[in-house]
N, C-alpha and C positions, 0 to 999 in steps of 0.2 A: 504494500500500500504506500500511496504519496503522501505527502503535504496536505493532497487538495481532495483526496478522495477518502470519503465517509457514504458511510450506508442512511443516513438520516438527511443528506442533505438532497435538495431538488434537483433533479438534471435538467440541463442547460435548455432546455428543450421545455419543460414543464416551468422553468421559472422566465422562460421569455416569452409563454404563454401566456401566465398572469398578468408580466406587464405588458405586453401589448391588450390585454383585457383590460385594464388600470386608465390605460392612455386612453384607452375607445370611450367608455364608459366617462370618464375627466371630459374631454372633449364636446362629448352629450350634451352633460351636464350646463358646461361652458354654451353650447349654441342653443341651449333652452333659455341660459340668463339674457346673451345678448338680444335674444331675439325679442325675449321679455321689453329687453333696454326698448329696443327699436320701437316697436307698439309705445312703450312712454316718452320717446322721442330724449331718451337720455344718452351722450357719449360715455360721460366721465363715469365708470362705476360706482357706485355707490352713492350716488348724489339722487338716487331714485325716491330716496324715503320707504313706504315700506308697499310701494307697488308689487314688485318683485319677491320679495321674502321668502318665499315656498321656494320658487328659483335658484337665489342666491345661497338659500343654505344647501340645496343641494349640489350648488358652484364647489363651494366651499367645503363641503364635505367628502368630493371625490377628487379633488386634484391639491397638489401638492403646495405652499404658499409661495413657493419663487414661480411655479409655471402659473399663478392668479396673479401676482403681482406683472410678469410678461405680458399676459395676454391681456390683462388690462390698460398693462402702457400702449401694447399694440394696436389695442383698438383705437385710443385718443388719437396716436400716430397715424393712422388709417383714415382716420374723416379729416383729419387736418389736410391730409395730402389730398384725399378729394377736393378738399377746395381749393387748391392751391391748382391742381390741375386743371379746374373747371375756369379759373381765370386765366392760365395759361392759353385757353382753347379760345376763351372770350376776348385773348389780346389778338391772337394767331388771327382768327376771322377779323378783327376789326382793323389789322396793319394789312389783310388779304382786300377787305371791301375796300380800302384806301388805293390800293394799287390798281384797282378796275377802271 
């Protein structure tokens, strides 16, 4: 026997089944909150009050607090650049109608 080999621990195979069941499941969870958000017309999380609640504790209860803490910054990041891109498009066309 190794170092790394015991009869009691998971094979590599049964323990990257759970986490990829873990991630699925987090994920879920996460597109039932935002999507909550979305309906209350909320980016920032948690600034919903207690619309969400049912949601958010299930957010909260299946994913990890650095991958909530991500995927909340990434949302903020995500509609900021939307708008940033929809004035970008707003300039394109209006430097386009000028050159007609």
């Amino acid at each position: 026997m190794g170092w790394f080999s015991s009869s009691s621990t998971k094979s590599e195979e049964e323990v990257g089944t759970t986490t990829r069941q873990n991630r699925q499941v987090c994920w879920e969870a996460r597109d039932a909150y935002f999507a909550c958000l979305d309906t209350q017309n909320v980016v920032k999380a948690g600034e919903e009050g207690s619309a969400c609640a049912a949601q958010k504790k299930e957010y909260e209860g299946h994913c990890a607090r650095s991958w909530i803490d991500y995927f909340n910054q990434r949302r903020v990041i995500a509609e900021a650049q939307k708008d940033r891109l929809a004035r970008a498009a707003a300039q394109a066309e209006e430097v386009k109608s000028r050159g007609r």
